[in-house]
N, C-alpha and C positions, 0 to 999 in steps of 0.2 A: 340373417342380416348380413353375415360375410359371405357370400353367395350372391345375395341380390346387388351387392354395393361394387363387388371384386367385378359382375357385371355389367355395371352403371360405368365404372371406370374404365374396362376392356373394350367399351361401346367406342367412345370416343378418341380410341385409338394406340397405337401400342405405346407411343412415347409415354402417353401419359401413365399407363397401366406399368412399363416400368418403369416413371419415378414414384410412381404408388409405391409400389413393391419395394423398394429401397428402402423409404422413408418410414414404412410401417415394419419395417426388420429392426429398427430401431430401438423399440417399444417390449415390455412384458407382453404377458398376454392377456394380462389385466388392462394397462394402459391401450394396448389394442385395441379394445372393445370398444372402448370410451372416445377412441380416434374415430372408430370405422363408424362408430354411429354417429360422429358428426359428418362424418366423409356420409354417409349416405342420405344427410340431409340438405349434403349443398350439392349433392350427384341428383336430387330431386329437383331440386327447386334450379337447375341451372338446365334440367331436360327443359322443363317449361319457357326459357327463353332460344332454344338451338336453333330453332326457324329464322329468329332475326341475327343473332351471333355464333356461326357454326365457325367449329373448332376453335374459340374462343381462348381456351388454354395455351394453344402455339402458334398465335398470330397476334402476339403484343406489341403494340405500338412503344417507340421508345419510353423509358425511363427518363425521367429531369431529378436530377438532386445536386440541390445549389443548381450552381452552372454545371455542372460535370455530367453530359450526357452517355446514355450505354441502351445498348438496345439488349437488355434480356430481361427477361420474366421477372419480376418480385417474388423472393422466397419464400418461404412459410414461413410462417409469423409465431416464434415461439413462445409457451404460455405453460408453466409448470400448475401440473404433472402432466398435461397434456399439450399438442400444439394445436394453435387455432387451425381454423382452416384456411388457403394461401389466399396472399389480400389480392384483386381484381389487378393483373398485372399490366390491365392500361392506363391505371393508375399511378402517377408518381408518389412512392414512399416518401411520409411524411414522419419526421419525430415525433415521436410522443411524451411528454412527459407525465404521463399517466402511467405508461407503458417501463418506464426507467422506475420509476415510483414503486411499481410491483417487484423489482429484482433489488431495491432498496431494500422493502419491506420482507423479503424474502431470505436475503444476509441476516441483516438486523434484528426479525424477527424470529420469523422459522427456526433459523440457524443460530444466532446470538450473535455472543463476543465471539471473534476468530484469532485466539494468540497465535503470534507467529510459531511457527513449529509445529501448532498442537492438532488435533481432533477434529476440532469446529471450522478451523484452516483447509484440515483436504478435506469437509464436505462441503465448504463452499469454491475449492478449486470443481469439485466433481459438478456440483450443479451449474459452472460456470461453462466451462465444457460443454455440458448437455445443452444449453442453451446455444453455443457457439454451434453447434451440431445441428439444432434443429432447424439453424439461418443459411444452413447449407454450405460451412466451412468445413475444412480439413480442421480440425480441433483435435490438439493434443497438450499435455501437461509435460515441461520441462522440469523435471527433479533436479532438485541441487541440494548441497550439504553447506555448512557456515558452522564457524566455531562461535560460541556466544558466553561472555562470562555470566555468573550470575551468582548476584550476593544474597544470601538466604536468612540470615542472621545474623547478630551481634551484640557481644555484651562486654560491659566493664564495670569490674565491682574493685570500690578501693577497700582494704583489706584493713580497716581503721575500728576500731570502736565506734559504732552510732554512725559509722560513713554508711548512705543508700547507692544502690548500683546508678551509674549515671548513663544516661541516654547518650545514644551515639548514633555516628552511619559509618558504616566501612565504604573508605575509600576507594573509588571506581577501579578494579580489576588489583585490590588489595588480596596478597597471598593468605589463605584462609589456615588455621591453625590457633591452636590454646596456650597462651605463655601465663605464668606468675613469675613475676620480676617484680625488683625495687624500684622506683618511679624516680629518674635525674631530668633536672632541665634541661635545657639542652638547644635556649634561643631560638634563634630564628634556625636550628637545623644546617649553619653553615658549618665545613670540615673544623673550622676555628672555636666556635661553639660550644666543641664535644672536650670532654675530658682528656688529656694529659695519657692517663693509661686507659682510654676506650670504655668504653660501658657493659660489657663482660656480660652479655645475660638479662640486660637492666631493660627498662620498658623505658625509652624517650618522649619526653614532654617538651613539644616543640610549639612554637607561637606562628600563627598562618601570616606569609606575607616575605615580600624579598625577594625569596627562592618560589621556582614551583615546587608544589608536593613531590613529585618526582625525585625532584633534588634533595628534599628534605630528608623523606624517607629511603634516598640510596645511602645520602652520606651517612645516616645513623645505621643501616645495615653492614656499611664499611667500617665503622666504630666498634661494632660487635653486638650493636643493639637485637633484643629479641623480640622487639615492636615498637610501633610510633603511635603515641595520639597525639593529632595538631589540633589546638584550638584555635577558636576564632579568636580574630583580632577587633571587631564590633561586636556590637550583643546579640545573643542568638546562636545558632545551629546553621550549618551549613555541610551543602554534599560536596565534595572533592574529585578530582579524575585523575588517576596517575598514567593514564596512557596505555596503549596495549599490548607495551612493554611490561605494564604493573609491578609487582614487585615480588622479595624474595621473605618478605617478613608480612606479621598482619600489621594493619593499621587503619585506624580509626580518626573520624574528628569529632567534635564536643562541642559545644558553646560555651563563649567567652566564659561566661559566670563560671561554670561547671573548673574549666580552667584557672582560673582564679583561684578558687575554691580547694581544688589540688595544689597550688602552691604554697596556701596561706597551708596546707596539712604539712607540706617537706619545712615548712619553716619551723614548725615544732617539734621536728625530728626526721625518723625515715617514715617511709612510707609502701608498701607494697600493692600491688594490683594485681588481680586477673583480666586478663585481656581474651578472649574469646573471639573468633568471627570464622561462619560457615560460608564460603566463597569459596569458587572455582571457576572454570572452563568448564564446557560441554559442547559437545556436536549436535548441532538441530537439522532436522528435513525440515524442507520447504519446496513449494513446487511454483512455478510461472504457468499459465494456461493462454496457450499461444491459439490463434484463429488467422487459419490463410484459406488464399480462396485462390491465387496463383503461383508463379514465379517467382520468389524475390518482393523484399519490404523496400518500399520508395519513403511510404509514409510509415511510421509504427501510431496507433493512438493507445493510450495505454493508462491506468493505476491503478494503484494496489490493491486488496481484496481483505487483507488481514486488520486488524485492529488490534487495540489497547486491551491488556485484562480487565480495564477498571470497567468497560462499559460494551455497549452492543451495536457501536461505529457505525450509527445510519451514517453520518454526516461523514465522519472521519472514518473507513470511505468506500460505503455501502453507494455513496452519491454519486464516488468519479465512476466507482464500478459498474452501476446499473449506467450510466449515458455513455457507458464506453459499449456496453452489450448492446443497447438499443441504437449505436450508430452503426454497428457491426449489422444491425439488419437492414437499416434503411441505407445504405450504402454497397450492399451485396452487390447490387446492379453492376457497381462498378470496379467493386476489389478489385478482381481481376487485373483488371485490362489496366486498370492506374494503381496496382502493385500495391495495395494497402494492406495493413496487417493489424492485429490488434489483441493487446497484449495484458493482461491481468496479473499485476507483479504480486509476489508472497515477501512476507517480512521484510516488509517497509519500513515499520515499527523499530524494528530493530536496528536497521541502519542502513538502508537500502539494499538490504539485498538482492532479492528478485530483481531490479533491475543492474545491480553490479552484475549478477552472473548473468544476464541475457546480454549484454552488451559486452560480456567477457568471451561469450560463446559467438562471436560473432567472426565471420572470416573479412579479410582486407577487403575484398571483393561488394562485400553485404554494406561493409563499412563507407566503400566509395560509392553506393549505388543509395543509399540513402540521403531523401533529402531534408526530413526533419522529425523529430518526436514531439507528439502531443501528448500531454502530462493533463492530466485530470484527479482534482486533490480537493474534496471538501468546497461541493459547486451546488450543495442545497442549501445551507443556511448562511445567516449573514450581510452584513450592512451595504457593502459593497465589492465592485468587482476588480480586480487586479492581476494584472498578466506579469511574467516575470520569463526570463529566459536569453536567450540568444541573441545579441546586437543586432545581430542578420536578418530577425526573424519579426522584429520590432514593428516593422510598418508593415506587413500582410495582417500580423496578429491585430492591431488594435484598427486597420479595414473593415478586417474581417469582427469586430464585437461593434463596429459604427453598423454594419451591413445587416448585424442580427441584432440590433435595436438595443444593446446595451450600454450602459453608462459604464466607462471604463474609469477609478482611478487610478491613471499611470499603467507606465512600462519600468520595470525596473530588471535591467539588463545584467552582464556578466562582471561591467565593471564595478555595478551599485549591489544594490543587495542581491540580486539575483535569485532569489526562493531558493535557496540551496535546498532546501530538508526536504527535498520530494526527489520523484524519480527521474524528473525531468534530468536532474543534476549525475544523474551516473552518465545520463550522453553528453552530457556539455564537456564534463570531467575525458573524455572518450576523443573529441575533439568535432562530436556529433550535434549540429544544430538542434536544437530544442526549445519547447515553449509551456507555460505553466499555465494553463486556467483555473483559476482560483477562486474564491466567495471568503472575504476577509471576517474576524471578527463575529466567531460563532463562541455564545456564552456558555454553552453545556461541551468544549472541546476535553477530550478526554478524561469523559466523566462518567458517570451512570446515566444520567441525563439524555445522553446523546442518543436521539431513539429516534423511529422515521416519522411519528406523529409532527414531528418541530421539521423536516423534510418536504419542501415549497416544490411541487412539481413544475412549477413555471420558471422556474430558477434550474430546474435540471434539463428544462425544455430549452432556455436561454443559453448553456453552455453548448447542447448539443448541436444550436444553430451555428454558435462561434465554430466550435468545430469543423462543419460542415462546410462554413465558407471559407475557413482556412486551409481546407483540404482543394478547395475548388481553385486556389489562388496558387497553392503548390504545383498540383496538377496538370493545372489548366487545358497545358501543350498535349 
């Protein structure tokens, strides 16, 4: 069979025999197989039409996609574990949302949950990659490192007769460590507050509100305190942030009751506690999987690829990810020549960072030669649609969703809400136009739930077109 096909291919000519040859160096020699026997069934069926279309393969009529005309070939159409065979290249490339659907399905399912940092992270860089490879990109994975706190556990036991350990959360980037101390109040945590001669060793019982935590839990660190629990000031439990400054002691918050509950104990005497919380710092890898096809990013399109631990992120964002691979094919035509680039960020989740460090690594030069990012974030499920981004970028973006037949509600720019929490916002922060296409109001958002079954391919089809014609509007010239 690789004999008869490797001659079916050399027949028609050397170009083509070597982009054979390139494209099948790619491949095991298992996935080989399973090429070359498609490859020798569309080298069959395409002898039979050579009489009326010779040399068919290098005499393509232009490309259209959007308005943005290019005269080359349409790449090969990638299709995991194998690539299809190349779509008829006097055909204009059209989006699929079938086609985005499968590399949803593919994240989400094949692959799972992808934590930032972890496992299921670089093998959905790696098959993102392969895919950018098989659309005929220069594909490569940009590694970066990020320091991440992480709270592991926490406990608080009051040291009383018939007292039960009380529920808590340690306060966001609280210093992790085990004290037993006597429990003083200690108000709202102002310097005024604190005791006369300091709290020596003592655990601070401080009331939420006033002060930020921050403030709370330095000034009883400056008093001598050996840890803070703040309780709430309403009913209930609540999570805290001290900033990533954090702190030099542990600390904790409680709900109001639980708080109460501790005072009405110091008012019948002393009281003592353990305070417990496993928390630190740690360095995570994370990787960016970048796809060029030229010179220089005019345009980047781009989101993230990793997910939540709680669930297997078709939507949250298996969704922007597959319409960002499936625009990288139907657009190949034209990468090049209109400088477009397209980017798969890592540990979004976390805090942006795949797209802080790509736009960190970026030189002055890359920085003036760009003319906007396209942010793609949770575009399969959901009520409606909503653009967010750049004042600048406001009237191409919502042209360009009247043009691809979508019902847009609103733009909400840099002075309004602006969608901060996506990756769009590490270029705006940059000082780099950018725009968010969005699908608002998804009910299984980081959850178990979130699976590609509830994943609308006409809705990933609908972004893809947005995209397209926002790229054709940037472009244009």
């Amino acid at each position: 069979m690789i004999n008869s096909t490797l001659r079916c291919f050399t027949q028609k000519g050397p170009h083509v025999s070597r982009h054979f040859l390139r494209f099948a160096a790619r491949f095991s020699v298992a996935s080989l197989a399973a090429v070359l026997s498609m490859a020798a069934m569309a080298c069959s069926s395409a002898a039979t039409g050579a009489a009326e279309a010779p040399n068919a393969l290098t005499t393509a009529s232009p490309v259209v996609v959007g308005t943005v005309q290019a005269d080359s070939a349409a790449p090969a159409r990638g299709n995991s574990p194998v690539a299809q065979a190349p779509a008829d290249p006097a055909l204009p490339l059209t989006f699929s949302g079938q086609e985005a659907l499968r590399h949803v399905k593919h994240l989400a399912e094949t692959i799972g949950s992808r934590e930032s940092g972890g496992a299921k992270e670089r093998e959905a860089a790696r098959y993102i990659e392969g895919q950018f490879a098989l659309n005929g990109y220069q594909a490569r994975q940009q590694p970066f490192q990020f320091e991440m706190y992480e709270a592991r556990s926490s406990s608080l036991q009051a040291n009383a007769s018939g007292a039960a350990s009380i529920a808590n959360s340690p306060l966001h980037f609280s210093q992790g460590g085990k004290v037993t101390g006597p429990v003083v109040r200690a108000g709202m945590g102002r310097p005024e507050d604190f005791p006369a001669g300091g709290l020596k060793g003592a655990v601070a019982l401080v009331e939420r509100g006033t002060l930020t935590f921050t403030d709370k839990v330095t000034n009883a660190a400056a008093a001598g305190a050996a840890g803070v629990v703040v309780y709430n000031n309403v009913a209930g439990r609540f999570d805290g942030n001290l900033g990533r400054s954090g702190s030099t002691i542990p600390a904790v918050s409680i709900a109001k009751e639980d708080g109460d509950r501790l005072a009405g104990l110091l008012a019948t005497g002393g009281l003592e506690v353990t305070l417990d919380v496993d928390a630190g710092k740690q360095q995570l890898q994370s990787q960016n999987v970048v796809a060029q096809a030229g010179d220089g990013c005019r345009v980047v399109i781009g989101g993230h690829y990793d997910s939540v631990p709680a669930g297997p992120g078709a939507n949250d964002n298996a969704s922007g990810t597959g319409v960002v691979v499936e625009l990288a094919r139907v657009m190949k035509p034209v990468a090049a020549a209109k400088q477009l680039c397209f980017v798969a960020f890592g540990s979004e989740e976390l805090g942006l960072w795949g797209s802080r460090r790509y736009v960190e690594g970026l030189a002055p030069a890359e920085k003036t030669a760009m003319v906007a990012m396209i942010n793609l974030d949770m575009v399969g499920v959901g009520e409606t649609w909503r653009l967010f981004g750049s004042d600048s970028l406001s009237g191409p973006a919502l042209a360009s969703a009247q043009a691809a037949g979508a019902v847009v509600d609103g733009f909400s720019g840099e002075g309004r809400a602006g969608g901060g929490g996506s990756d769009h916002a590490s270029f705006i922060q940059a000082g780099l136009p950018a725009v968010f296409i969005h699908r608002q109001n998804d009910p299984n958002y980081h959850t178990p739930e979130d699976k590609a079954q509830f994943t609308r391919p006409e809705l990933l089809e609908t972004a893809g077109k947005i995209a397209v014609e926002l790229v054709s509007l940037l472009v244009s010239g």
